[in-house]
N, C-alpha and C positions, 0 to 999 in steps of 0.2 A: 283309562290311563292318560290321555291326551287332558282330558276336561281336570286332572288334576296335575297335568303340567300349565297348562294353560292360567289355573285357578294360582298355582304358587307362580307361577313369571307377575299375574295381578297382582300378589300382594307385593311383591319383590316394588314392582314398581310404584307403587302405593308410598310404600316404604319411602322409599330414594325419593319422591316429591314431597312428604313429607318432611325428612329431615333438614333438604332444602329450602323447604321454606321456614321450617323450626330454626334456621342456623343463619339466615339471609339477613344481612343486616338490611336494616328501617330505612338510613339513610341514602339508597343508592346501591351500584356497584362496588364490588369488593375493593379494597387498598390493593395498586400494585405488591409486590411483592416485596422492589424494594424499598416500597416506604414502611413498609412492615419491618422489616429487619431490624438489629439492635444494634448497638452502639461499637464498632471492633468484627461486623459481620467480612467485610470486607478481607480484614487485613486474616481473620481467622480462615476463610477461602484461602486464598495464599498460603497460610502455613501449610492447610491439607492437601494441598495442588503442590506442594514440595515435598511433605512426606510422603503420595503418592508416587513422585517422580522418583524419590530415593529409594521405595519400595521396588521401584522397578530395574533399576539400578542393581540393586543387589540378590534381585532374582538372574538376572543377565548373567554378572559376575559368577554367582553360586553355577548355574549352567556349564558356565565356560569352566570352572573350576573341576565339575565334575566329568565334564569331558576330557582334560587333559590329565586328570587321575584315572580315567577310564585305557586311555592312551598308553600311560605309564604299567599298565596290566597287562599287557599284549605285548 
């Protein structure tokens, strides 16, 4: 049982260096991250970091709301 954990962790790892070097580009180390990005990556960050914030927002609210309708039950 071991020598065929052992056997699949080898290939596992086989694997993962292979694809690594199958995917590595020629030139050097990878592009930051943000010279990758596209054209509006930025400003589209910002909208989701506001509708996240709104989402939160109105989790709060809905809370507080059903606790003073809880209130109103008693």
């Amino acid at each position: 049982m071991r020598a065929r954990r052992t056997a699949a962790a080898a290939v596992l790892v086989l694997a993962a260096v292979a694809l690594t070097a199958g995917c590595a580009k020629d030139d050097g180390p990878a592009a930051t991250p943000s010279s990758m990005s596209p054209s509006g990556y930025a400003e589209m960050q910002e909208k989701v970091a506001g509708a996240e914030s709104a989402i939160g927002q109105a989790d709060k609210d809905a809370a507080q709301g059903e606790d003073a309708a809880q209130g109103e039950d008693r």
